[in-house]
C-alpha positions as CSV (number, residue, x, y, z in Angstrom):
1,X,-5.8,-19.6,-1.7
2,X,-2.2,-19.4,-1.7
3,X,-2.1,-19.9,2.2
4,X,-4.2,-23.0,1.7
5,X,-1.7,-23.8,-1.2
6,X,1.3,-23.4,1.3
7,X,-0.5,-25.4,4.1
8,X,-2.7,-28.3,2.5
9,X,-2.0,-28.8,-0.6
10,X,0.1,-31.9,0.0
11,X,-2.8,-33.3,2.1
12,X,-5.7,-32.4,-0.3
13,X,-6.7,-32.5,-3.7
14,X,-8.7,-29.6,-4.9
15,X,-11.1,-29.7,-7.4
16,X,-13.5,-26.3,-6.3
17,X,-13.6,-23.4,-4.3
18,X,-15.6,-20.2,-3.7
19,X,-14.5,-17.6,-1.4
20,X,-17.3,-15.0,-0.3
21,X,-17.4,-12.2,2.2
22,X,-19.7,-14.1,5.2
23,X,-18.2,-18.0,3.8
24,X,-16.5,-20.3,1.7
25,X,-17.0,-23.5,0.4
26,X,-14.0,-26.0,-0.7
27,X,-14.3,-29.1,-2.4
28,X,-11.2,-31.2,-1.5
29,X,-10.6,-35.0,-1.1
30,X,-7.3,-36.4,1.5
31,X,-4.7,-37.8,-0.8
32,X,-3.1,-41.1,-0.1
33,X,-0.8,-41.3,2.6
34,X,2.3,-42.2,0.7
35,X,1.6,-39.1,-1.5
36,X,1.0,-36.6,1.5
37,X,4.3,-37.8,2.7
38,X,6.1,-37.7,-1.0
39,X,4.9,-34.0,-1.3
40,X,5.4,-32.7,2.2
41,X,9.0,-33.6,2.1
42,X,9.5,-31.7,-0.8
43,X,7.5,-28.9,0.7
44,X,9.2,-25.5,3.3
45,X,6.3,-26.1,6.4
46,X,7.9,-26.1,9.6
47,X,8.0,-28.3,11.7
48,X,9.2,-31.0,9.2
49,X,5.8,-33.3,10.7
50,X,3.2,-34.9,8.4
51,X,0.2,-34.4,10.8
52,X,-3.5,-35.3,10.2
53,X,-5.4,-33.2,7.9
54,X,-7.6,-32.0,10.1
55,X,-4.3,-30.5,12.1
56,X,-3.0,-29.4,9.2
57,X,-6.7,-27.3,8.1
58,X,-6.3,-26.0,11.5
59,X,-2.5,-24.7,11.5
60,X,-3.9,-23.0,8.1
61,X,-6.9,-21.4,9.2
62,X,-4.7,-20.5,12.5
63,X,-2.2,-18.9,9.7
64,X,-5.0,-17.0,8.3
65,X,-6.6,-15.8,11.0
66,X,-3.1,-14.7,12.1
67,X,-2.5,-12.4,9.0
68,X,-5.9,-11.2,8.7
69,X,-4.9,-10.2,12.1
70,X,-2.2,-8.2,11.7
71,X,-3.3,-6.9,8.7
72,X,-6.3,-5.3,10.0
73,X,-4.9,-4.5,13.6
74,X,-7.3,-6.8,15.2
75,X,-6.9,-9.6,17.7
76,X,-9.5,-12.9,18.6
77,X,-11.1,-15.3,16.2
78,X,-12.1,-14.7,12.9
79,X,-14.2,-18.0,12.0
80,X,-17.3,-17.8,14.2
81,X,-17.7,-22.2,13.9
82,X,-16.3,-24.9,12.6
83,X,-16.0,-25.6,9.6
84,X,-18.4,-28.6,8.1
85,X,-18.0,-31.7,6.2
86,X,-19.7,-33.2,3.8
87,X,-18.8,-36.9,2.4
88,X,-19.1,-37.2,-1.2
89,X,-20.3,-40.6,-2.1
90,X,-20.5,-40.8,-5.7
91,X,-19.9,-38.9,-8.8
92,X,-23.5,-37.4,-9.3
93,X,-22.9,-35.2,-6.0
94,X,-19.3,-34.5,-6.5
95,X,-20.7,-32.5,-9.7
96,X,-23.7,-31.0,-7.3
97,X,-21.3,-30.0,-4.9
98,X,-18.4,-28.4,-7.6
99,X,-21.6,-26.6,-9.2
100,X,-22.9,-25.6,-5.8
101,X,-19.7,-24.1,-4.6
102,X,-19.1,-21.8,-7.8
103,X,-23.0,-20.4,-8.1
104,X,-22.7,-19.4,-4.5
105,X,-21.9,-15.8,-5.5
106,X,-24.8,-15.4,-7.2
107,X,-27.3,-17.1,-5.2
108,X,-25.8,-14.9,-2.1
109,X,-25.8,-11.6,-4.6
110,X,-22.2,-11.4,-4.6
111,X,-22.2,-11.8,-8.3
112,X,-24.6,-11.5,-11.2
113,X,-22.4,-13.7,-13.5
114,X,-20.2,-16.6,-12.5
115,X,-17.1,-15.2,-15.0
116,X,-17.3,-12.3,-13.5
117,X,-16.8,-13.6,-10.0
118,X,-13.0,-13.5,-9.3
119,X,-12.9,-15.4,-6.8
120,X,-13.9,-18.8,-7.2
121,X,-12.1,-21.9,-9.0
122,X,-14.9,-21.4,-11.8
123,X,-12.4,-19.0,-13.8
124,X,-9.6,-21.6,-13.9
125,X,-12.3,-24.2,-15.1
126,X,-12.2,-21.5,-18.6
127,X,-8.7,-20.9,-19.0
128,X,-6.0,-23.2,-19.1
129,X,-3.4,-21.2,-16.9
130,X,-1.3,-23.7,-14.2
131,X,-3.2,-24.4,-10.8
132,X,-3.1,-27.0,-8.2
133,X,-7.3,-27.5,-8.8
134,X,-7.7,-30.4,-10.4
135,X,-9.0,-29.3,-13.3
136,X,-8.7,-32.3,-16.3
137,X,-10.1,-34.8,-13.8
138,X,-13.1,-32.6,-12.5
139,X,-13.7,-31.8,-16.0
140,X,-13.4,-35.4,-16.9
141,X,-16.1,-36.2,-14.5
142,X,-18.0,-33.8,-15.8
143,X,-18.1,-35.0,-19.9
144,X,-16.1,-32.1,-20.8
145,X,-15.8,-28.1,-20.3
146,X,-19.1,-27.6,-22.3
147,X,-21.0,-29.5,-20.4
148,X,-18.8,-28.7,-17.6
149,X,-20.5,-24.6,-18.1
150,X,-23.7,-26.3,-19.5
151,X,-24.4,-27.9,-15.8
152,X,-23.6,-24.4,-14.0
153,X,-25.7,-22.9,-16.7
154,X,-28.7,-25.0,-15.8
155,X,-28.7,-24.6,-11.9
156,X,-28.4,-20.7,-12.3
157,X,-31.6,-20.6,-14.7
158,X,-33.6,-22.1,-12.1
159,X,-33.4,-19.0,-9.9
């Protein structure tokens, strides 16, 4: 998350995420374009070149894979396909999808317990630590932290 921080966080806004062993799931929208250009100016990324955001998702999954890499002594792809998008048309599945994206742990028995996933935007949704998620507004949306966890609460209970 703090490669996708360096890379895209002047092109998206981020209000979830849930990173898992086999996938991940994001939920970001583009910011405006005078916004994107306000905060990649202030940003280090080299070369100094607003591009698209679908260049710039690529030059940070190309970073990843890169380190990963390295890290592991390894060479070739890491992702085996694209990536997908999903539009999100209204409110009602904006909260689906934010809910979605944090219970994946457990419904893929990663997790037995959403708080003690680490790594998911879930956590940041309890505390009130600094983060470039989008926290107030998704929680906004939402009615509130309580029914914010009341909502992830209700999905898990149908398993």
């Amino acid at each position: 998350m703090n490669r996708f921080g360096k890379h895209c966080t002047h092109i998206f806004e981020t209000y979830a995420y849930c990173l898992m062993g086999n996938h991940f799931h994001m939920v970001v929208s583009v910011r405006d374009i005078e916004e994107q250009e306000k905060l990649f100016i202030e940003s280090d990324l080299r070369p100094k070149k607003l591009r698209s955001p679908s260049k710039h998702l690529a030059h940070f999954f190309s970073s990843y894979t890169q380190s990963i890499n390295k890290q592991e002594n390894r060479t070739g792809s890491l992702f085996q396909k694209n990536f997908k998008r999903k539009e999100i048309d209204s409110e009602e599945y904006f909260r689906q999808m934010v809910v979605y994206s944090h219970i994946n742990p457990i419904k893929h028995g990663f997790s037995k317990s959403l708080t003690d996933y680490p790594f998911s935007s879930y956590q940041i949704y309890l505390n009130s630590e600094e983060t470039f998620i989008q926290r107030e507004r998704t929680l906004e949306l939402f009615g509130g932290r309580k029914k914010f966890i009341t909502a992830h609460e209700n999905v898990i209970a149908r398993f």
